[in-house]
PDB file of N, CA, C and O in Angstrom, chain B, residues numbered from 101:
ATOM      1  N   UNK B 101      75.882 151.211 131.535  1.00  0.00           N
ATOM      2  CA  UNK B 101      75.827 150.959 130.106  1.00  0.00           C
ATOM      3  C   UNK B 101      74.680 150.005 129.798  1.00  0.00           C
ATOM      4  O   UNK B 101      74.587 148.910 130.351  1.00  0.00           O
ATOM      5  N   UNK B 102      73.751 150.486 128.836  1.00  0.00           N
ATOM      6  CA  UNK B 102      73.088 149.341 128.150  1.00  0.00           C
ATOM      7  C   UNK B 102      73.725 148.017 127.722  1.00  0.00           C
ATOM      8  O   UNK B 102      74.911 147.768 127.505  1.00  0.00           O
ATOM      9  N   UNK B 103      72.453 147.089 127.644  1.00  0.00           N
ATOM     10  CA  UNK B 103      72.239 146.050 126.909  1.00  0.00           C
ATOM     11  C   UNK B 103      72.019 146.150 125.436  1.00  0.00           C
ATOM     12  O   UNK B 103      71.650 147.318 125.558  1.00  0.00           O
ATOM     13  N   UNK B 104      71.934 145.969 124.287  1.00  0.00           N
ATOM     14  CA  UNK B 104      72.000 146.180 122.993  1.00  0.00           C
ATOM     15  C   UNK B 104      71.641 144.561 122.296  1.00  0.00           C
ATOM     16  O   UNK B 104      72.518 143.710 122.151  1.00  0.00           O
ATOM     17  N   UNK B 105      70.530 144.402 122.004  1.00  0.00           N
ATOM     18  CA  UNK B 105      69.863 142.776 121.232  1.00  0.00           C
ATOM     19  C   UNK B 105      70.231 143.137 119.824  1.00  0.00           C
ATOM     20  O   UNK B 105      69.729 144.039 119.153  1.00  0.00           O
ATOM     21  N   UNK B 106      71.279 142.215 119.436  1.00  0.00           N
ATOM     22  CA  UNK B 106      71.667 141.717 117.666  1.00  0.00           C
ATOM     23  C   UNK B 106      71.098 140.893 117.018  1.00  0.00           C
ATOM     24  O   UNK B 106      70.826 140.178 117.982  1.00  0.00           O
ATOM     25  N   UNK B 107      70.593 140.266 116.024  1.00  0.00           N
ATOM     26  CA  UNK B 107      70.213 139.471 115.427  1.00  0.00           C
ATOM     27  C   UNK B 107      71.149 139.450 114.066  1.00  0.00           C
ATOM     28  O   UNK B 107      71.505 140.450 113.443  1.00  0.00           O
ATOM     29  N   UNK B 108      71.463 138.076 113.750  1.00  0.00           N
ATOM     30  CA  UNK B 108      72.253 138.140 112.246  1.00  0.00           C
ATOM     31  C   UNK B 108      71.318 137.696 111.396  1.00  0.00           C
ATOM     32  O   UNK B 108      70.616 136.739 111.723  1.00  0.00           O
ATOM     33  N   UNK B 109      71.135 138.446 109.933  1.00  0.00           N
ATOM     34  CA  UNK B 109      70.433 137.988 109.415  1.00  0.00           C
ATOM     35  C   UNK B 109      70.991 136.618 108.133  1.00  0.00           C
ATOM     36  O   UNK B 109      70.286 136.039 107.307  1.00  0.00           O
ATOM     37  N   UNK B 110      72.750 136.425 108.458  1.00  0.00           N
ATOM     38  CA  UNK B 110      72.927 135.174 107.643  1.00  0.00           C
ATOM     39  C   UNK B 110      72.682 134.035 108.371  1.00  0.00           C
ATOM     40  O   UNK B 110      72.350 133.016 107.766  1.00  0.00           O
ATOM     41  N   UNK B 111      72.806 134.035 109.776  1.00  0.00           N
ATOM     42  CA  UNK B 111      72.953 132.316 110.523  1.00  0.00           C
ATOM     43  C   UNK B 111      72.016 132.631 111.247  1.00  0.00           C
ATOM     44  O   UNK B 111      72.044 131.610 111.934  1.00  0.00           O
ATOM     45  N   UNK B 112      71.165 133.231 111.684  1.00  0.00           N
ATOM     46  CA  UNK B 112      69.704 133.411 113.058  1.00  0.00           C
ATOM     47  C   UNK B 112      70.641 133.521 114.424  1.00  0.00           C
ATOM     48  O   UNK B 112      70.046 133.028 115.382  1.00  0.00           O
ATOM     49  N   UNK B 113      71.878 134.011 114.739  1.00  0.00           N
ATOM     50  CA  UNK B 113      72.223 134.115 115.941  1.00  0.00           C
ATOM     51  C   UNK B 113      71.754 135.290 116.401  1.00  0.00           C
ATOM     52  O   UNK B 113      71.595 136.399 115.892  1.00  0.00           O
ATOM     53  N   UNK B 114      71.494 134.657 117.852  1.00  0.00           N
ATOM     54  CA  UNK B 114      70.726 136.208 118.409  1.00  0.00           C
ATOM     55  C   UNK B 114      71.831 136.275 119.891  1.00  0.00           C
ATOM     56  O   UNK B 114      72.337 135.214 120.256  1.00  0.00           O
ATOM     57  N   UNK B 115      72.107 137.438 120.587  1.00  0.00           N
ATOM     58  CA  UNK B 115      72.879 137.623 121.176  1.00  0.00           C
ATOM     59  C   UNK B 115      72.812 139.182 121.776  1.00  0.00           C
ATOM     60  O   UNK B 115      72.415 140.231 121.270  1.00  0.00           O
ATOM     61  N   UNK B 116      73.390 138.856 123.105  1.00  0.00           N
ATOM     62  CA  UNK B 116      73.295 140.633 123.757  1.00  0.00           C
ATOM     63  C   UNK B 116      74.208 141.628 123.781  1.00  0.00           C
ATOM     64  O   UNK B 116      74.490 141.491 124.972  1.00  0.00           O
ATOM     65  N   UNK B 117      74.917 142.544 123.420  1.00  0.00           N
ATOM     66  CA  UNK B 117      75.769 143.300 123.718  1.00  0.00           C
ATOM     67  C   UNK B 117      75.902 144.323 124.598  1.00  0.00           C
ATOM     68  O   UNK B 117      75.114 145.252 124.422  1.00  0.00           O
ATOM     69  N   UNK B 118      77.010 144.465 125.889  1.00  0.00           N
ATOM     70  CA  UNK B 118      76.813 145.545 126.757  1.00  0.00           C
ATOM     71  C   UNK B 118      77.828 146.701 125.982  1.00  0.00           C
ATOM     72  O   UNK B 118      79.040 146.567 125.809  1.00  0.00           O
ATOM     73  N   UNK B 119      76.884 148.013 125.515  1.00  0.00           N
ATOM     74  CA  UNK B 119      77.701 148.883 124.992  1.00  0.00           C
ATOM     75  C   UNK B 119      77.656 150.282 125.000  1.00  0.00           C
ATOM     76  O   UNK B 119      76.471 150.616 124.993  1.00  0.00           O
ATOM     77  N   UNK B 120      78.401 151.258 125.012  1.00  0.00           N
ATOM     78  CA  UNK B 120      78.133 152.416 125.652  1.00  0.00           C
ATOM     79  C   UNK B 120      77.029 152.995 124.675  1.00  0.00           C
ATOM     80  O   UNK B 120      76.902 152.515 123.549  1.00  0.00           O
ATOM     81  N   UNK B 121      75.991 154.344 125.259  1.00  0.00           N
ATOM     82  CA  UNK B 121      75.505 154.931 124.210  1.00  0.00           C
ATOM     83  C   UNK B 121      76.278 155.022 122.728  1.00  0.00           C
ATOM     84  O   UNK B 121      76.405 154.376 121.688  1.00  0.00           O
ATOM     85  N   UNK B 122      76.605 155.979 123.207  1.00  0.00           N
ATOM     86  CA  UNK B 122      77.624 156.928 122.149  1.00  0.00           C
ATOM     87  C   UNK B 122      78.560 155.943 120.730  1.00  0.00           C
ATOM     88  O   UNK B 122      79.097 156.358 119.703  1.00  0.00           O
ATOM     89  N   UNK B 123      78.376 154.209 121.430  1.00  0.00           N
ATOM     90  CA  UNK B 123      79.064 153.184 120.910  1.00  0.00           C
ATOM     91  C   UNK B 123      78.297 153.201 119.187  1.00  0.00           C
ATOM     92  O   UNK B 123      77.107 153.500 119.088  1.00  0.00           O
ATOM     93  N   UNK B 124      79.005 152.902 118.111  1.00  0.00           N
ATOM     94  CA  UNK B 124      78.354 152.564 116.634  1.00  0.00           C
ATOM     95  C   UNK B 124      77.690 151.084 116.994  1.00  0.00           C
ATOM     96  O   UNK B 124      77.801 150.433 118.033  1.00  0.00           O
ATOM     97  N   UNK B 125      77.139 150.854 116.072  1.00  0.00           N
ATOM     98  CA  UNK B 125      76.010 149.188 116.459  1.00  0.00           C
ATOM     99  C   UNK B 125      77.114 148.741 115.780  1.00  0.00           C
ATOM    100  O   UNK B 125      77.795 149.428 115.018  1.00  0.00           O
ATOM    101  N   UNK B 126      77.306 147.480 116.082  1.00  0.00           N
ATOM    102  CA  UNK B 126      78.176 146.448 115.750  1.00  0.00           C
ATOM    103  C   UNK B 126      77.691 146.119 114.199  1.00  0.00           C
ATOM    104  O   UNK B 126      76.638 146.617 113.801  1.00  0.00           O
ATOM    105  N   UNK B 127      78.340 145.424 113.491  1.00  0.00           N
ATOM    106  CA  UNK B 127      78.046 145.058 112.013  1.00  0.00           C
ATOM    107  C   UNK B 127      77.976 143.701 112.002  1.00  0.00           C
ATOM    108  O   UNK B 127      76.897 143.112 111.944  1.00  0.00           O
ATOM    109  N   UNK B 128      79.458 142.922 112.074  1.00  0.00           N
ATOM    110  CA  UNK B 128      79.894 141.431 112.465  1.00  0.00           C
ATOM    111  C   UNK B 128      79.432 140.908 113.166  1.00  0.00           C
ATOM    112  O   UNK B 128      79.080 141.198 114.310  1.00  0.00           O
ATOM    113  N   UNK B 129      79.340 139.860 112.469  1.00  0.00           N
ATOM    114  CA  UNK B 129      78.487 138.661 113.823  1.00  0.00           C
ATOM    115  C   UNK B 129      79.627 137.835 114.227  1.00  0.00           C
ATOM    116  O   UNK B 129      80.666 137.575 113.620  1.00  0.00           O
ATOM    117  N   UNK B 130      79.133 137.414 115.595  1.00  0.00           N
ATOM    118  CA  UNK B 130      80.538 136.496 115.785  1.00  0.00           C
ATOM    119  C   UNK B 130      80.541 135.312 116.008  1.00  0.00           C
ATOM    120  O   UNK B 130      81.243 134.706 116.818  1.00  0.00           O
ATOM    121  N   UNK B 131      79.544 134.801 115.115  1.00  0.00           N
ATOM    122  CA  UNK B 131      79.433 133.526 115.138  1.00  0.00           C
ATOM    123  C   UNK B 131      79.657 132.740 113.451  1.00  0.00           C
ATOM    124  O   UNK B 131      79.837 131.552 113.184  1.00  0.00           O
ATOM    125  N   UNK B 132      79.543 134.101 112.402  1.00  0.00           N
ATOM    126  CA  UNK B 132      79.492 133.815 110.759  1.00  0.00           C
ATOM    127  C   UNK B 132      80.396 134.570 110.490  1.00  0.00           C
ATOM    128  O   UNK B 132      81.002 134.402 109.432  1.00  0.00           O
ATOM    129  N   UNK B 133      80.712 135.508 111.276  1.00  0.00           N
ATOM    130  CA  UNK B 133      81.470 136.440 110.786  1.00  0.00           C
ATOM    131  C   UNK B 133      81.129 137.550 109.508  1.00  0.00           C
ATOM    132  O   UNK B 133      81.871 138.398 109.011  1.00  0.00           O
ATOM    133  N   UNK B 134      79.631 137.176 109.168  1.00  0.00           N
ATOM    134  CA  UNK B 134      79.288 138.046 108.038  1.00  0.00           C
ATOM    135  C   UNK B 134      79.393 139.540 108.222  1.00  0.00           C
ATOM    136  O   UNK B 134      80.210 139.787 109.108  1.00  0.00           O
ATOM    137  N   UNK B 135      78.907 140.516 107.749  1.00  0.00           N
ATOM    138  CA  UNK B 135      78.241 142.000 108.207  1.00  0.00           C
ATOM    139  C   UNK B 135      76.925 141.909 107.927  1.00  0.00           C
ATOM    140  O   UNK B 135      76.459 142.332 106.869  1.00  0.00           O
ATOM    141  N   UNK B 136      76.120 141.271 108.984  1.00  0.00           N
ATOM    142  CA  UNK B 136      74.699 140.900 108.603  1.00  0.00           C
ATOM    143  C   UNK B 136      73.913 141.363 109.760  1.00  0.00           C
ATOM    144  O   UNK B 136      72.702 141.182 109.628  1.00  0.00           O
ATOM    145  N   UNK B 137      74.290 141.912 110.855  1.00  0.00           N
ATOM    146  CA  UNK B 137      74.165 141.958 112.108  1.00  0.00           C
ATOM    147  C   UNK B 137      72.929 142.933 112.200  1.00  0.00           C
ATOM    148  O   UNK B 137      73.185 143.938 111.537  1.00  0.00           O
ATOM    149  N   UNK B 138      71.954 142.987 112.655  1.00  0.00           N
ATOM    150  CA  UNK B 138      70.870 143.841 113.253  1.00  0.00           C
ATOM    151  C   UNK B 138      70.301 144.541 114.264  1.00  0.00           C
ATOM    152  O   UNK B 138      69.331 143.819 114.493  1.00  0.00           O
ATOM    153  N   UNK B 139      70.208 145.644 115.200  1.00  0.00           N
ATOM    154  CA  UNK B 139      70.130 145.601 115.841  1.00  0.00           C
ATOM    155  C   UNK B 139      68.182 145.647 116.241  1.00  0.00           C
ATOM    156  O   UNK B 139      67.245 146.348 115.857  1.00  0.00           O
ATOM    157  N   UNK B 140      68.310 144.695 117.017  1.00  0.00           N
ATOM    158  CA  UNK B 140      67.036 145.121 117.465  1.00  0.00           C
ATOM    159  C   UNK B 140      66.009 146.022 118.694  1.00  0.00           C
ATOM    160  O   UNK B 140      66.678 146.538 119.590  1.00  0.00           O
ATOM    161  N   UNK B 141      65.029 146.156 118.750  1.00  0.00           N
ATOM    162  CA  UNK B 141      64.309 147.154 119.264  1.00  0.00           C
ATOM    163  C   UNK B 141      63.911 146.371 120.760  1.00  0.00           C
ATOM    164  O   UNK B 141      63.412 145.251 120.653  1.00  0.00           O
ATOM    165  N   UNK B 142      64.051 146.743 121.680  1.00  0.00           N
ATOM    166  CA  UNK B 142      63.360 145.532 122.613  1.00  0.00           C
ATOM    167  C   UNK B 142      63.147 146.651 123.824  1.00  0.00           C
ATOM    168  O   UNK B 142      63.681 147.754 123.951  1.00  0.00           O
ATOM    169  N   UNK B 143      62.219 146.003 124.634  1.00  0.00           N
ATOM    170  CA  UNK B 143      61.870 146.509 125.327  1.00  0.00           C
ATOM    171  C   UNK B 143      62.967 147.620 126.585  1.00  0.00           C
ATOM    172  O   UNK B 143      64.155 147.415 126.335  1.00  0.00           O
ATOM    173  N   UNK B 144      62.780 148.657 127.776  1.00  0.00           N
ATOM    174  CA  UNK B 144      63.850 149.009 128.259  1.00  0.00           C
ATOM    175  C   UNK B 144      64.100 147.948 129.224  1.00  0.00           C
ATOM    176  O   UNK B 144      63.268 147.058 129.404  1.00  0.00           O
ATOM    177  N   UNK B 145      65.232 147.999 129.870  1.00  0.00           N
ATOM    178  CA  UNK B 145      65.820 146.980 131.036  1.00  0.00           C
ATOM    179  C   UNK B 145      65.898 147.885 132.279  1.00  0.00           C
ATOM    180  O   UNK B 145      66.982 148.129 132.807  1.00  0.00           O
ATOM    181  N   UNK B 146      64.858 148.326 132.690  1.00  0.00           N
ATOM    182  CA  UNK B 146      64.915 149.083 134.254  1.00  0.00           C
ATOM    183  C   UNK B 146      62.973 148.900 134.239  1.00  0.00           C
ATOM    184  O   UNK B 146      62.126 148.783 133.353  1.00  0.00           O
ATOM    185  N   UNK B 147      62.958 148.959 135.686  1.00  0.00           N
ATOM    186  CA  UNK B 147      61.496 149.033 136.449  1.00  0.00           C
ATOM    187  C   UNK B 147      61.901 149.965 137.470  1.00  0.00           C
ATOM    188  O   UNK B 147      62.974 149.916 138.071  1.00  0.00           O
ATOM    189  N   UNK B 148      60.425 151.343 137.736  1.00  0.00           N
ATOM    190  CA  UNK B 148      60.280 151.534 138.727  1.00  0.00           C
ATOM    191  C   UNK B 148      60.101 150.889 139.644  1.00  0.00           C
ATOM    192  O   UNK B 148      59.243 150.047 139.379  1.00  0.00           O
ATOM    193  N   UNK B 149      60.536 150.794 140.857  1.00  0.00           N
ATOM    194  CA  UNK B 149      59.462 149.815 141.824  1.00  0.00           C
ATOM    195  C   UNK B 149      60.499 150.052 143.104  1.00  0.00           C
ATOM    196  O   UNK B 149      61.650 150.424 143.334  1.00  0.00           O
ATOM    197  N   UNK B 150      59.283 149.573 143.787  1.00  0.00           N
ATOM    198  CA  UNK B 150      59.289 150.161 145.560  1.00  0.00           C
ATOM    199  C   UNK B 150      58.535 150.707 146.081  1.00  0.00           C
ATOM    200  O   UNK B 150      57.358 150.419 145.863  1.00  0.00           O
ATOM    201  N   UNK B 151      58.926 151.913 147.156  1.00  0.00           N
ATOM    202  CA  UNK B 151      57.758 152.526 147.656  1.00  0.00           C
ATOM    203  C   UNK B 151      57.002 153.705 146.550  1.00  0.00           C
ATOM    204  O   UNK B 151      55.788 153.756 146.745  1.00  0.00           O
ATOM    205  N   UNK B 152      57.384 154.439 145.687  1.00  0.00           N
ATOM    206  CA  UNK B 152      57.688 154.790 144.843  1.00  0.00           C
ATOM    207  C   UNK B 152      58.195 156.070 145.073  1.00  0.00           C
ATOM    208  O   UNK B 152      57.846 156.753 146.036  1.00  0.00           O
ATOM    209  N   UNK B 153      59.133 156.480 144.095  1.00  0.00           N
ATOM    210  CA  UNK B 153      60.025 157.613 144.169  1.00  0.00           C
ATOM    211  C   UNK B 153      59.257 159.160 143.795  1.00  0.00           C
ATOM    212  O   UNK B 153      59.648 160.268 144.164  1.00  0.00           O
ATOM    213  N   UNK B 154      57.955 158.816 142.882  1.00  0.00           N
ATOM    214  CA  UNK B 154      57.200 160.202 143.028  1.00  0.00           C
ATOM    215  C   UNK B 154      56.442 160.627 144.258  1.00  0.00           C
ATOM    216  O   UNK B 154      56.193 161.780 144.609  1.00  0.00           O
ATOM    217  N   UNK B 155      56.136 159.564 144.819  1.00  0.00           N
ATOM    218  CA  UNK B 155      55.166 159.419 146.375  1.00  0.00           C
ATOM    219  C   UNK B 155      55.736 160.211 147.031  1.00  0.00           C
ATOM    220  O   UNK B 155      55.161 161.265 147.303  1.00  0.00           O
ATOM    221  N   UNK B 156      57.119 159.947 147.521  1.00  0.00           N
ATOM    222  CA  UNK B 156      58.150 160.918 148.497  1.00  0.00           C
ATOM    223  C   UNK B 156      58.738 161.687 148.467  1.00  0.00           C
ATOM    224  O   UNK B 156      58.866 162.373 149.481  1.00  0.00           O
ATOM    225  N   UNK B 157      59.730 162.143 146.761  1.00  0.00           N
ATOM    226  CA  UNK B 157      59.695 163.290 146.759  1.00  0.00           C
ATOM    227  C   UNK B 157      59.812 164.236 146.354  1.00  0.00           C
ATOM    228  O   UNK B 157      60.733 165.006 146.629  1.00  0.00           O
ATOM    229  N   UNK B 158      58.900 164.442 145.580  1.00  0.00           N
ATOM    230  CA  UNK B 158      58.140 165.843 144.568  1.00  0.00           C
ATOM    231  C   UNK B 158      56.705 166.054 145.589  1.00  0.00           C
ATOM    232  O   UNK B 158      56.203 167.147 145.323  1.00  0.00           O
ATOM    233  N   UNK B 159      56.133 165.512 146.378  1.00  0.00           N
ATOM    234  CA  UNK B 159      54.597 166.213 146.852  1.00  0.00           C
ATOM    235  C   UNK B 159      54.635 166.512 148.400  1.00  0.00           C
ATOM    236  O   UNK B 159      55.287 165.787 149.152  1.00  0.00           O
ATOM    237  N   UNK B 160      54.147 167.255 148.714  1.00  0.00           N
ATOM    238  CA  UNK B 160      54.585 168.051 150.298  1.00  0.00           C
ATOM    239  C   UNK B 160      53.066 168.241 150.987  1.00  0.00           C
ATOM    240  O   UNK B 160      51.986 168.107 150.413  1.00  0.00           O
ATOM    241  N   UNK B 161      53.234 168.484 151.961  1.00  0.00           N
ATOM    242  CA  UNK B 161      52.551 168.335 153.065  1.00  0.00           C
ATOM    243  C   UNK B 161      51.451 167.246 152.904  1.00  0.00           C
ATOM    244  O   UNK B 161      51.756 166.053 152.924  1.00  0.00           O
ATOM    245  N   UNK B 162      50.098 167.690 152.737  1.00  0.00           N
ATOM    246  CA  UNK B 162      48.901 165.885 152.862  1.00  0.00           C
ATOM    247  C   UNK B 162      48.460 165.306 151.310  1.00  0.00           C
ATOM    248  O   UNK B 162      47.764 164.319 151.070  1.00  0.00           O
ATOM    249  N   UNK B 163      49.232 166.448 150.134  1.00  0.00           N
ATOM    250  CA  UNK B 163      49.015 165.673 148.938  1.00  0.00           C
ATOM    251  C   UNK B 163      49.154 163.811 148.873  1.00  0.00           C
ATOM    252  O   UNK B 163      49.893 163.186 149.634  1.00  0.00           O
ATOM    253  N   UNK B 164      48.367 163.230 147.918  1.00  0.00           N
ATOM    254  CA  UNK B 164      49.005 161.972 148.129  1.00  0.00           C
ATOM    255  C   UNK B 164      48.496 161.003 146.677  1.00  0.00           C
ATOM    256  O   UNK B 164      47.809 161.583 145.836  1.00  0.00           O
ATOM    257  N   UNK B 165      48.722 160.126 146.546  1.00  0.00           N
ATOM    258  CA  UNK B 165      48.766 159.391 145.478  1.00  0.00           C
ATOM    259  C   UNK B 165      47.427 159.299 145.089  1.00  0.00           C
ATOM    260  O   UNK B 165      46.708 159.334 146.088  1.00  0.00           O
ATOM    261  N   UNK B 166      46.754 159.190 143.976  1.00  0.00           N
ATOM    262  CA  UNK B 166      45.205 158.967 144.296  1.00  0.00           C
ATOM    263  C   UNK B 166      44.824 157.512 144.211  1.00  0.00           C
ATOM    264  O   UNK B 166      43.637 157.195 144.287  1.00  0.00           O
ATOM    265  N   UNK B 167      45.858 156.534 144.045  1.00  0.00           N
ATOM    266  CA  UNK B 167      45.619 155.046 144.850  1.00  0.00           C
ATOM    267  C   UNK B 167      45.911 154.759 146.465  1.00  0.00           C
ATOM    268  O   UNK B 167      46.212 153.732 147.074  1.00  0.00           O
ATOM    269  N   UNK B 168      45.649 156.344 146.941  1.00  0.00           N
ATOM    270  CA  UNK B 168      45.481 155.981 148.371  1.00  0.00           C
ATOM    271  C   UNK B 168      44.859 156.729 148.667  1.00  0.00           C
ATOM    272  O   UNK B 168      44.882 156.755 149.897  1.00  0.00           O
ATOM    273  N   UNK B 169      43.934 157.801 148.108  1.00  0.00           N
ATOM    274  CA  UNK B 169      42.798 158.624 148.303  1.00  0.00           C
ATOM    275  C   UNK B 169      41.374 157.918 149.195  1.00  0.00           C
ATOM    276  O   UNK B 169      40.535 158.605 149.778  1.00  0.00           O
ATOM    277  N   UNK B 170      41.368 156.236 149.111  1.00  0.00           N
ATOM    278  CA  UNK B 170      40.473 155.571 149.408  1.00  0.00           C
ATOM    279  C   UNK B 170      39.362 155.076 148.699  1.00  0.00           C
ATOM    280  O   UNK B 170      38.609 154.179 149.080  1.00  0.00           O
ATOM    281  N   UNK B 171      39.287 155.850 147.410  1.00  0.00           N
ATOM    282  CA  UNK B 171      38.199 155.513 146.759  1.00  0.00           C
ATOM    283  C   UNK B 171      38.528 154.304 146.397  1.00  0.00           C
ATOM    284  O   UNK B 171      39.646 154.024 145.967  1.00  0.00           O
ATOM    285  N   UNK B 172      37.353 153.273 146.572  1.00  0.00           N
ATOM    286  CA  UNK B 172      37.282 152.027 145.936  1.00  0.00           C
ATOM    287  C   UNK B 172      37.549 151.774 144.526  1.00  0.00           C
ATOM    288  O   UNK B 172      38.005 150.700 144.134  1.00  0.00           O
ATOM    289  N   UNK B 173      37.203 152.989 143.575  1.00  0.00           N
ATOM    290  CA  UNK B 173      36.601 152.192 142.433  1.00  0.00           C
ATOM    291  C   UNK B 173      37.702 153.319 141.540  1.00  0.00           C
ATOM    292  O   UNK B 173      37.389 153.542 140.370  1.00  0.00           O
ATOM    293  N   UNK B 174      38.621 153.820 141.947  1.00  0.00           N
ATOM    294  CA  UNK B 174      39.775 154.646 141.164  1.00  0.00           C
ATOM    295  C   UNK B 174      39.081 155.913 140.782  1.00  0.00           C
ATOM    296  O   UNK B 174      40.005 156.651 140.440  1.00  0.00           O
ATOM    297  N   UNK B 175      38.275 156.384 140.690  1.00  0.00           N
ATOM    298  CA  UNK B 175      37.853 157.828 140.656  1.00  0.00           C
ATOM    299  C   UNK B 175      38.025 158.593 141.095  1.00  0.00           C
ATOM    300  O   UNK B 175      38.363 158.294 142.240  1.00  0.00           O
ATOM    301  N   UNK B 176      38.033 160.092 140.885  1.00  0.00           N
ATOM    302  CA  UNK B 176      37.867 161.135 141.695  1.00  0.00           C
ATOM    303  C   UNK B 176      36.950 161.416 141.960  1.00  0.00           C
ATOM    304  O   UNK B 176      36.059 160.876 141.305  1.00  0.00           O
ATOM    305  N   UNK B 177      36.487 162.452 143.096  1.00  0.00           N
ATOM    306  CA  UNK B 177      35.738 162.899 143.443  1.00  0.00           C
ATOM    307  C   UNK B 177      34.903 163.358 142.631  1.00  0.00           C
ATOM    308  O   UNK B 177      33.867 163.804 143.124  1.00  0.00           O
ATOM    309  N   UNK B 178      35.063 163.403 141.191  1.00  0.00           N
ATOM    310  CA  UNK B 178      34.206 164.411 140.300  1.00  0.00           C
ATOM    311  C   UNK B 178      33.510 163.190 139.615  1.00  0.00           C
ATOM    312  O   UNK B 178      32.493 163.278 138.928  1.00  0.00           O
ATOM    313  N   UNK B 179      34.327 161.811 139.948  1.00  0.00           N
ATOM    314  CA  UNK B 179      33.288 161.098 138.509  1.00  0.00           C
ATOM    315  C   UNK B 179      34.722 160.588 137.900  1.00  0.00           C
ATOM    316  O   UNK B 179      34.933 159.375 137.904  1.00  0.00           O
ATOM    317  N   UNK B 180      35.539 161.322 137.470  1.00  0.00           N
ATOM    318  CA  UNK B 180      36.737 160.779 136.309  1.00  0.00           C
ATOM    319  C   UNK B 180      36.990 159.677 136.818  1.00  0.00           C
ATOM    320  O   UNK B 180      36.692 159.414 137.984  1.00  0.00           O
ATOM    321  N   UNK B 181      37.548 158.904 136.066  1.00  0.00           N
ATOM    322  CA  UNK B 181      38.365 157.824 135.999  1.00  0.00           C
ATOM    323  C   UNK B 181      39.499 158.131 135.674  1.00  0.00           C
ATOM    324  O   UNK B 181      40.351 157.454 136.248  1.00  0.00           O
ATOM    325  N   UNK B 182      40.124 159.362 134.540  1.00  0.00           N
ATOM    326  CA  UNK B 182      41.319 159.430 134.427  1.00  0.00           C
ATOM    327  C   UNK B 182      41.870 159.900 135.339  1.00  0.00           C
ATOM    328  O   UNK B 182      43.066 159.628 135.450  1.00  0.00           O
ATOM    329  N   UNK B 183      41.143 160.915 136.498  1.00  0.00           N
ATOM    330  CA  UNK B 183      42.431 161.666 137.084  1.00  0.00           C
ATOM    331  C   UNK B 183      43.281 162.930 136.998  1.00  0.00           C
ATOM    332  O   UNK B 183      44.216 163.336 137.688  1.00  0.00           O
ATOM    333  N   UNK B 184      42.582 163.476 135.803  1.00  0.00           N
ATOM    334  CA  UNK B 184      42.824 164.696 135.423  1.00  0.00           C
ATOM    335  C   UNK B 184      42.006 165.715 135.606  1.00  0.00           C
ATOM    336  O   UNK B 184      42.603 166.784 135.734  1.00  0.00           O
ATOM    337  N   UNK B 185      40.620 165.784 135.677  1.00  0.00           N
ATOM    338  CA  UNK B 185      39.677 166.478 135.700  1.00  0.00           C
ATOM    339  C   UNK B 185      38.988 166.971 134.087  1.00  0.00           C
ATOM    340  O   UNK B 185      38.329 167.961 133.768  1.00  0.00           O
ATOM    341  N   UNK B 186      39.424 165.927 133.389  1.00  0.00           N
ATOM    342  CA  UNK B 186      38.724 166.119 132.057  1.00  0.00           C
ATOM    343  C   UNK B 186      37.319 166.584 131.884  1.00  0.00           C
ATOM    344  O   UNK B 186      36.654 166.998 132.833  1.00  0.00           O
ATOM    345  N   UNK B 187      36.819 166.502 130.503  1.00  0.00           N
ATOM    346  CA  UNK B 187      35.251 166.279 130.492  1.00  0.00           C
ATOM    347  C   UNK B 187      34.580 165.263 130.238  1.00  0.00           C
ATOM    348  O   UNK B 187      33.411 165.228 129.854  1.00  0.00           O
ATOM    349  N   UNK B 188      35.585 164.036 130.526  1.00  0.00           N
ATOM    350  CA  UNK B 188      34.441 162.906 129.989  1.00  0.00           C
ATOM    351  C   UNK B 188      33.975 162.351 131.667  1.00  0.00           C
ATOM    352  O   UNK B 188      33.120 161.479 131.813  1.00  0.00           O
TER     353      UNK B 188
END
């Protein structure tokens, strides 16, 4: 279950709620008790991280990341910088 950030807009309490998706946003604050309650937008609460999970396994046999291709300077072989094979 998520985290869920409230803000009241009668007293400035700010506060976290753990609540299911599917849950309605809270109204009441529980500190004024008004129906002033807000929910706010904040960033997500998970990171990839580790060895990474696309590295190992979605790509098969000598495919490989192109931050381990060796190139110094993040390019491909063609010149890009993005990595796609664009035209710039």
């Amino acid at each position: 279950m998520p985290f869920y950030e409230y803000r009241c807009d009668a007293c400035d309490h700010y506060f976290e709620a753990l609540q299911k998706i599917s849950d309605d946003a809270l109204v009441d604050c529980p500190q004024c008790h008004k129906p002033q309650l807000k929910k706010l937008i904040s960033a997500a609460g998970f990171r990839l991280k580790g060895e990474g999970w696309y590295e190992t396994d979605f790509k098969s046999g000598a495919k490989r990341n192109l931050a381990d291709s060796g190139n110094s300077e993040g390019a491909t072989s063609s010149g890009h910088t993005c990595g796609a094979g664009c035209s710039h």
